[in-house]
N, C-alpha and C positions, 0 to 999 in steps of 0.2 A: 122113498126113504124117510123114516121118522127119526128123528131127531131127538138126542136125551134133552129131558129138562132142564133147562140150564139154571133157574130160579128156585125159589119158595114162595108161598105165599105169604110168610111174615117174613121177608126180605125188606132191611128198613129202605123206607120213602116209597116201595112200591104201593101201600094201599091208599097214601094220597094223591099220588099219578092216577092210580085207579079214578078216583073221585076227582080228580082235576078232568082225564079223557072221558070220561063216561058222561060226565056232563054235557057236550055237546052233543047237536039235535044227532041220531041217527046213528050215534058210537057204537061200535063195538069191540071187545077185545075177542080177538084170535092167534091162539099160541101158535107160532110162524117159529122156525129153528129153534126151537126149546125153548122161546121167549113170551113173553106177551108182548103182542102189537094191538096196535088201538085202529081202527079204520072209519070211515067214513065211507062208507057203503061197502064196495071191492078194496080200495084205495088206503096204503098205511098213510097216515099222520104222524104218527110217534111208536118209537119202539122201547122198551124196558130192558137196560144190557149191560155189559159192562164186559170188561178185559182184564188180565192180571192188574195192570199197572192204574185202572180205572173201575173197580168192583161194581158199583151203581153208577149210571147215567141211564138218563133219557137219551135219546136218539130223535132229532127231529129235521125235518126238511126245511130250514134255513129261508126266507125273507133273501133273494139274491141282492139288492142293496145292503143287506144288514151283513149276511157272513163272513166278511173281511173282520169289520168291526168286532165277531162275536171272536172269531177265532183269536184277534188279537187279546181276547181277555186269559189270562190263564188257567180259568176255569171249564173252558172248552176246548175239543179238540175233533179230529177230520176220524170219522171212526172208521175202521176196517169195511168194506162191503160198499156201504151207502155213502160214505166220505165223496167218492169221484160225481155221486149223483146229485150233489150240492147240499148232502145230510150233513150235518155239526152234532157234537153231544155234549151234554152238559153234565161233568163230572158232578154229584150229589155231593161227594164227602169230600172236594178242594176247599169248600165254604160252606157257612151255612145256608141252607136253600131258602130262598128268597120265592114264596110261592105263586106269589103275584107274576113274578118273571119267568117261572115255570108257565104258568099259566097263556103269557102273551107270548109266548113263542113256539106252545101250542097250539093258542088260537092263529098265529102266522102261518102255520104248517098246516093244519086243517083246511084254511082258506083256497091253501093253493091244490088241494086235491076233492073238494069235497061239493056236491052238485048244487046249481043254481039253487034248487027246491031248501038246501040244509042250510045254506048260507042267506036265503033269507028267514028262516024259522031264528036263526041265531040272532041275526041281527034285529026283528021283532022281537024277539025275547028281551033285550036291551044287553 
């Protein structure tokens, strides 16, 4: 079954997602339910999405120590699908995006799906 596209490509914040995901070792994006998903190798790390009540968010696999904390911010929330699999999303347009924190909770979600070989190319990379 294919899936309508659910985005644009000038959809704001998605082309700096782009450049924030594509930057790590081995990324790639693959349009997964209409969307863009970012993976490490087979493996999503972050998805591009959003809901009526939430138009842009990222979609990422949450740090299990950290996703209490994240959720308690009101900037995120447990999004439809990947919510129960310990996914958070980070509403873009509740604040303004802070990229550097885009960025680390990217790189937290990468971490935890992404292979010994990519995770030390990243970590040599500095």
């Amino acid at each position: 079954m294919t899936h309508p596209r659910m985005y644009s490509d000038d959809d704001p914040y998605l082309a700096e997602l782009r450049r924030v995901c594509l930057a790590f070792p081995e990324a790639a994006e693959v349009e997964a339910w209409g969307r863009p998903t970012f993976r490490a190798g087979k493996k999503m790390f972050a998805l591009f999405g959003g809901d009526d009540e939430h138009p842009y968010a990222v979609i990422v696999k949450a740090d299990p120590a950290e996703r209490r904390a994240l959720l308690d911010d009101g900037r995120f929330y447990v999004p439809p699908y990947h919510g129960p699999s310990g996914w958070v999303a980070l509403d873009f347009t509740a604040a303004d995006v802070d990229w550097d924190e885009v960025r680390e909770l990217v790189d937290a979600s990468y971490r935890q799906v992404a292979l010994k070989r990519m995770l030390t190319a990243l970590d040599s990379a500095g």
